[in-house]
matplotlib code that plots the C-alpha trace (Angstrom):
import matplotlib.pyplot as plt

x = [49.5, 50.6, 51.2, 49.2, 49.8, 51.8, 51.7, 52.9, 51.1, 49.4, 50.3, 47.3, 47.7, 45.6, 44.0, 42.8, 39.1, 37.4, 36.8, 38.6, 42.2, 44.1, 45.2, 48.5, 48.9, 52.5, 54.7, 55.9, 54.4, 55.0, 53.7, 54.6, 54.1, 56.9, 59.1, 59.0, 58.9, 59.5, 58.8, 56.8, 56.7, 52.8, 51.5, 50.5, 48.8, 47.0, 45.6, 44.2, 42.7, 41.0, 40.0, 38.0, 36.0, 35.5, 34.3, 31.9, 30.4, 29.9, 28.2, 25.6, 24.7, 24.1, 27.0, 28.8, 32.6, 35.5, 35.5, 35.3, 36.9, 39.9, 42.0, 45.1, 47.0, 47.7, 45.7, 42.1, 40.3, 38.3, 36.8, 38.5, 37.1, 38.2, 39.2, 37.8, 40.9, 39.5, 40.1, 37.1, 37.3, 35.0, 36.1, 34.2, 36.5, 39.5, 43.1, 46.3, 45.8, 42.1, 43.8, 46.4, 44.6, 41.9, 43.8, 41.4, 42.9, 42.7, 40.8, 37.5, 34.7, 32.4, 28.8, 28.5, 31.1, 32.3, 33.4, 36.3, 38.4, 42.1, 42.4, 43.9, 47.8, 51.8, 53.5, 50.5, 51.1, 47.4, 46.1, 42.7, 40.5, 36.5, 33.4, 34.2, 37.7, 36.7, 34.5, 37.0, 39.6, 36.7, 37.1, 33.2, 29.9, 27.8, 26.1, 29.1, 30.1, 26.7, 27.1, 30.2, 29.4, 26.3, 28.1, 31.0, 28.7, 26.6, 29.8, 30.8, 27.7, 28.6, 31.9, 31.5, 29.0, 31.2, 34.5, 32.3, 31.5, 35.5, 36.0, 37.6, 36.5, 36.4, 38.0, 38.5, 39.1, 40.1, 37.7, 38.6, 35.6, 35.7, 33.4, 31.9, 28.7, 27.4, 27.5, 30.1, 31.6, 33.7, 36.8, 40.9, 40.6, 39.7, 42.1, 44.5, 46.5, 43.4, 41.6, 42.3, 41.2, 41.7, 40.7, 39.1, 42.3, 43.3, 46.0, 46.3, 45.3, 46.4, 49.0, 49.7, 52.0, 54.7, 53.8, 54.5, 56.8, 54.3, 54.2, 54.7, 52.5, 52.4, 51.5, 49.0, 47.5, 47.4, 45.2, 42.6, 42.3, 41.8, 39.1, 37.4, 37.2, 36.2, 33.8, 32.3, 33.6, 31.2, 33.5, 36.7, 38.5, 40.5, 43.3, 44.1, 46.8, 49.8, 49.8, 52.3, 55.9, 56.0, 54.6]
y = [-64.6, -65.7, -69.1, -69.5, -72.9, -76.1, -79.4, -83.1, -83.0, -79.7, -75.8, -73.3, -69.9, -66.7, -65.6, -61.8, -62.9, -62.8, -66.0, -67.9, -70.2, -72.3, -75.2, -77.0, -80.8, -81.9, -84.6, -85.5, -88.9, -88.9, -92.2, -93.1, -89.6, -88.2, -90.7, -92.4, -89.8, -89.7, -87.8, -89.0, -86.7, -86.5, -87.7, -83.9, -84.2, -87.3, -86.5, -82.8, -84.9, -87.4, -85.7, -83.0, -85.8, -87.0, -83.7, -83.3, -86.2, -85.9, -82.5, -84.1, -86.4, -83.6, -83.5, -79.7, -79.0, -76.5, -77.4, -74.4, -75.9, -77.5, -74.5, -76.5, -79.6, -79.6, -76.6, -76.4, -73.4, -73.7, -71.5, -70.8, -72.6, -72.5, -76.3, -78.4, -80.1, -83.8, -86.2, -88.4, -92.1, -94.4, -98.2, -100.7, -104.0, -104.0, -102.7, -100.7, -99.1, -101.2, -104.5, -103.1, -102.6, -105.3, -108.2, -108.8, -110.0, -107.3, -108.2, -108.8, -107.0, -105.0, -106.2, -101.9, -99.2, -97.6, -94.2, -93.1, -90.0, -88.9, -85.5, -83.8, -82.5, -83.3, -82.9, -85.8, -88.3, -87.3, -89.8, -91.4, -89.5, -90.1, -87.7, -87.2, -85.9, -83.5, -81.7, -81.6, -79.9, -77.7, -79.3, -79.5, -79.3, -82.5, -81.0, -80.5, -83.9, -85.7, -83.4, -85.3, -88.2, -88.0, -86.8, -89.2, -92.2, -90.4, -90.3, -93.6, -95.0, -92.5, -93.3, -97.2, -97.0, -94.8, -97.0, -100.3, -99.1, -98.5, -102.3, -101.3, -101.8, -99.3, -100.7, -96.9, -93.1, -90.2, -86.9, -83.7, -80.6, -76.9, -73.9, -71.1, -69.3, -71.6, -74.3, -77.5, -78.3, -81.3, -79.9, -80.8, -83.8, -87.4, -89.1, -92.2, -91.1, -90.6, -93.5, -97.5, -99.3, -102.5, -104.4, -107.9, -109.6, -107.8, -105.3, -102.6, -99.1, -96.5, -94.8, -98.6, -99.2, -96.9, -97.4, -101.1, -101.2, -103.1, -101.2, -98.0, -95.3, -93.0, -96.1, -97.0, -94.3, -93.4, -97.0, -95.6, -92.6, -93.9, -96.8, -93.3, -91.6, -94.9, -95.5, -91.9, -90.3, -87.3, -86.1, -86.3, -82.9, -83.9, -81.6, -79.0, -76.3, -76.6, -75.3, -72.0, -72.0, -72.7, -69.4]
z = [99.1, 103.1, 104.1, 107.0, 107.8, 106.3, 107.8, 106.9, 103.5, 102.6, 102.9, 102.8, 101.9, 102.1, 99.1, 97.7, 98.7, 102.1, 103.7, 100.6, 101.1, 98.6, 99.9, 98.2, 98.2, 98.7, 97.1, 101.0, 102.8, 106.3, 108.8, 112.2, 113.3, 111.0, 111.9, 108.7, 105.4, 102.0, 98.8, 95.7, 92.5, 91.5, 95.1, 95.5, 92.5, 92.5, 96.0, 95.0, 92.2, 94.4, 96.9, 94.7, 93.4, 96.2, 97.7, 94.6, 95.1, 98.8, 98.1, 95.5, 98.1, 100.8, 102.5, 103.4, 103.0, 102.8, 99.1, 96.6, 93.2, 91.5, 89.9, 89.0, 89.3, 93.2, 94.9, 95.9, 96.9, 100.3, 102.5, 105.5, 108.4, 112.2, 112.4, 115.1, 117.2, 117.0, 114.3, 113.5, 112.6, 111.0, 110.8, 109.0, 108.8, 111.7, 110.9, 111.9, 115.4, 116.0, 115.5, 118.2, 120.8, 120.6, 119.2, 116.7, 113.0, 110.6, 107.9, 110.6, 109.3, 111.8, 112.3, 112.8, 111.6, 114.8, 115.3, 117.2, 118.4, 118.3, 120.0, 117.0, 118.6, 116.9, 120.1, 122.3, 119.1, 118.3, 121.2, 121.2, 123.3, 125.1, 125.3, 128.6, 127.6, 124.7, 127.5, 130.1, 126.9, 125.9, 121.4, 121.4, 122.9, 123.2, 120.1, 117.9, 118.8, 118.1, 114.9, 114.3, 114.9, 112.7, 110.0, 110.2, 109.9, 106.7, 104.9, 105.7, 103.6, 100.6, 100.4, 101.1, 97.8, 95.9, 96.4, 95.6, 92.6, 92.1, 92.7, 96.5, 100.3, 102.8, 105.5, 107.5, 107.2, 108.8, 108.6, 110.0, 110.2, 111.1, 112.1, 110.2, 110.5, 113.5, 110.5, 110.8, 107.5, 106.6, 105.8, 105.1, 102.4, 101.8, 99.8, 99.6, 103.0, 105.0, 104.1, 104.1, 100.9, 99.9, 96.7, 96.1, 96.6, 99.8, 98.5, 100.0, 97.7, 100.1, 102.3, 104.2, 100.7, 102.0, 105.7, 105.2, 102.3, 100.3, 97.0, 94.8, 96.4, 93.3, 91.1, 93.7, 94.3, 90.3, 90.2, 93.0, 90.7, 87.4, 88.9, 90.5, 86.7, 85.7, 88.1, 87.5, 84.4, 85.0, 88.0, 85.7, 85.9, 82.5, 82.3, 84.8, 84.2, 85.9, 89.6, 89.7, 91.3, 94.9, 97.1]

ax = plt.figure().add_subplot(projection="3d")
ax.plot(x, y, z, "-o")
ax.set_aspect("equal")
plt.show()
């Protein structure tokens, strides 16, 4: 096993089979570009948890990832994808960076979700980029990025059913996709620190707690995760065995 990669809140690793990578969750929380950061015993786990339901239940509505299965407690095998440098964001009610720039008061919900993109680079502070940009930087063609934009906007109707049914709104979220084959794949993960969700009375359920000093992230995030097995008990992975040392 190789570490090929380890960012703010994941590590992946090679594995012993072709075109297949374990991917670690990490206890770290990181906002403000890694100027804020922190560590949270179980994060790791409760987002490898999350997301693999959520990846399951994204697949039985049609949509295709990275995701293989959920070995352990806090890695998930994937297949190994080239990733495609542009973060895509869907918003359905205004917050964080939206509110910033328009002036409008979070908490405004969207007549339309909209769907926006961050050019996906540390060192740039990840900037918000236009079509015209991600041809003139060569990220996509106009296909890939109608592919994206597609996509991004299918998902954003499964996941605003499946987090009503957990009692939450989703206000916005993060996606990331790669290559393989000639096929786009959704790909890193969709949990608590890539999404915003807030609950009938407005608390926030996600990675805002620690950005904003408004809660316990591991209790929060440990709420979103048992309203998901509540929600849909058939996705439950019970217990998982313990992820081994540190590679």
């Amino acid at each position: 096993m190789q570490k090929l990669y380890e960012g703010k809140a994941k590590a992946v690793y090679t594995t012993s089979e072709e075109g297949v990578l374990v991917q670690r969750f990490k206890d770290s929380a990181t906002a403000f570009n890694a100027e804020k950061k922190a560590e949270f015993g179980g994060k790791g786990e409760l987002n490898n948890r999350i997301a693999g339901i959520v990846f399951r239940y994204l697949a039985d509505r049609g949509i295709p990832s990275h995701y293989i299965e959920t070995p352990n407690t806090r890695d998930m095998r994937i297949r190994a994808v080239e990733i495609i440098q542009i973060e895509v964001v869907a918003r359905n009610i205004v917050a964080g960076s939206l509110s910033k720039r328009t002036g409008l008061d979070e908490g405004v919900r969207l007549s339309a979700p909209i769907v926006e993109f961050y050019y996906k680079d540390d060192d740039l502070g990840d900037p918000m980029i236009t079509d015209d940009h991600i041809r003139i930087l060569n990220l996509a063609t106009e296909d890939e990025l109608a592919t994206l934009r597609r996509m991004a906007l299918e998902i954003n109707e499964h996941l605003i059913e499946l987090w009503k049914k957990c009692g939450l709104d989703l206000v916005d979220f993060k996606l990331e996709f790669g290559r393989v084959d000639g096929k786009i794949l959704l790909a890193d993960e969709i949990s608590p620190d890539t999404q915003r969700l807030w609950d009938a009375d407005g608390n926030r359920m996600d990675k805002d707690v620690f950005r904003r000093d408004l809660a316990d992230l591991v209790e929060t995030y440990s709420r979103v995760h048992a309203q998901l097995i509540a929600a849909y008990p058939e996705y439950d992975f019970g217990t998982l065995p313990e992820a081994p040392a540190e590679r």
